[in-house]
C-alpha positions as CSV (number, residue, x, y, z in Angstrom):
1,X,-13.3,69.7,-67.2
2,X,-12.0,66.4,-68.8
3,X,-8.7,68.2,-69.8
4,X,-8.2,69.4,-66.1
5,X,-8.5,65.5,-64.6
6,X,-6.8,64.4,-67.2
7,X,-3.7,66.4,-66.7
8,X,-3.9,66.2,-62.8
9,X,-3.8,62.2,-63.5
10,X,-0.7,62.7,-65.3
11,X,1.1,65.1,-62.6
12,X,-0.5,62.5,-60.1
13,X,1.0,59.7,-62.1
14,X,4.2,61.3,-62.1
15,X,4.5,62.0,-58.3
16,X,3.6,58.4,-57.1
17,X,6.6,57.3,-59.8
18,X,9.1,60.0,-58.5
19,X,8.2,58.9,-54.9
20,X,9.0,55.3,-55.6
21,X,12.6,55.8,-57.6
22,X,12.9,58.4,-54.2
23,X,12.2,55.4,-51.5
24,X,13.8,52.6,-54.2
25,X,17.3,54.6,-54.4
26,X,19.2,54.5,-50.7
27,X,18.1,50.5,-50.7
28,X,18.1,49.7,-54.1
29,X,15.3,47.9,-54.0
30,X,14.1,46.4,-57.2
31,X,10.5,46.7,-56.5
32,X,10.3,50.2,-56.3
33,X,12.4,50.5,-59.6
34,X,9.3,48.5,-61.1
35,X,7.0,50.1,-59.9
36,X,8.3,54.1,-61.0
37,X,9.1,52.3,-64.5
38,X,5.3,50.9,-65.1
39,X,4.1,54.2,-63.2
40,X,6.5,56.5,-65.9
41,X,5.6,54.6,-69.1
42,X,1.5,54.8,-68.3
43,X,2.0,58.0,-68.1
44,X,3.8,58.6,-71.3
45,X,1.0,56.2,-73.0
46,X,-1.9,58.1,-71.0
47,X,-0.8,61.5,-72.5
48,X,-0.2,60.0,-76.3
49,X,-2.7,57.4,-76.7
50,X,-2.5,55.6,-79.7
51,X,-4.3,53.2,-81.9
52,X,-2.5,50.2,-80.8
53,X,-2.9,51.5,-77.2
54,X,-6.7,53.0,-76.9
55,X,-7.4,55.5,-73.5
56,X,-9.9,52.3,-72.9
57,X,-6.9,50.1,-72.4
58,X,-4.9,51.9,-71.2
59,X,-7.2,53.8,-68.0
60,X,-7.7,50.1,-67.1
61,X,-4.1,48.9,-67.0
62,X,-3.6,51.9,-65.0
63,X,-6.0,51.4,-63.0
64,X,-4.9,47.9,-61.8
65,X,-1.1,48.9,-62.0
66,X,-2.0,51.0,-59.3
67,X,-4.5,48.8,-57.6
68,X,-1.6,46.1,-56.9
69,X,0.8,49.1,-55.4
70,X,-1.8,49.6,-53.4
71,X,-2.2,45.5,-52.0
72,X,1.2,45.2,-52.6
73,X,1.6,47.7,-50.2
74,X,-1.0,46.7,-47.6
75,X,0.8,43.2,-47.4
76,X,4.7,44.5,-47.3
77,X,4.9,48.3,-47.3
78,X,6.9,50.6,-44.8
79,X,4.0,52.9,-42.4
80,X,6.0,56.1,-43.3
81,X,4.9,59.3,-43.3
82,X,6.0,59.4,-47.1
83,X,4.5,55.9,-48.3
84,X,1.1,57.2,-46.6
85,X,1.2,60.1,-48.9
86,X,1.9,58.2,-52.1
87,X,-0.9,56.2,-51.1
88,X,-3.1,58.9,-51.1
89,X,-1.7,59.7,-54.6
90,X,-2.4,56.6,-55.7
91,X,-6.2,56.7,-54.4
92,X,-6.6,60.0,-55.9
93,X,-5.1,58.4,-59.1
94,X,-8.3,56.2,-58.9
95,X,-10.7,58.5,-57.9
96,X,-10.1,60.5,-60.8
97,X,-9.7,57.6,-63.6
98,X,-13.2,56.7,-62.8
99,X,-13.9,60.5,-62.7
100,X,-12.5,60.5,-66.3
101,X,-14.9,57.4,-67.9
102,X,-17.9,59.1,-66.6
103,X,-17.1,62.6,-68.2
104,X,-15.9,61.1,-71.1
């Protein structure tokens, strides 16, 4: 079970990411380019956790990465149809890391 919601985090992961290079591209907006960068490299350090970088650490940076798309959001996002999807992403993203810490 802890295999399964760990690889749906990282498919999550890399949907929200792909979504925000997706809305960051016709504007260029430099944001959005953040954003999909932090989102693809936690998810290359969620799949290969190393010493240096322990699943502890890295679940919680994760975790508040997402947490300040979300605010970040809330306080100057677009109401599209698609940002309202990646924000249910990014909840399920949540959802699951604490899913994760209890199995594990």
């Amino acid at each position: 079970m802890l295999r399964v919601v760990r690889l749906t985090v990282f498919f999550l992961i890399l949907i929200t990411a792909t979504i925000h290079i997706v809305l960051a591209y016709p504007a260029g907006l430099l944001g959005f380019y953040i954003a999909a960068a932090g989102f693809f490299l936690l998810a290359i350090v969620y799949v290969n956790p190393t010493q240096r970088f322990n699943r502890d650490h890295v679940v919680l940076v994760l975790r508040v990465w997402t947490i300040a798309t979300l605010v970040l959001w809330f306080i100057l996002g677009d109401r599209s149809l698609i940002a309202f999807l990646d924000k249910v992403v990014e909840l399920f993203i949540i959802g699951l890391l604490w899913v994760e810490q209890r199995l594990a």
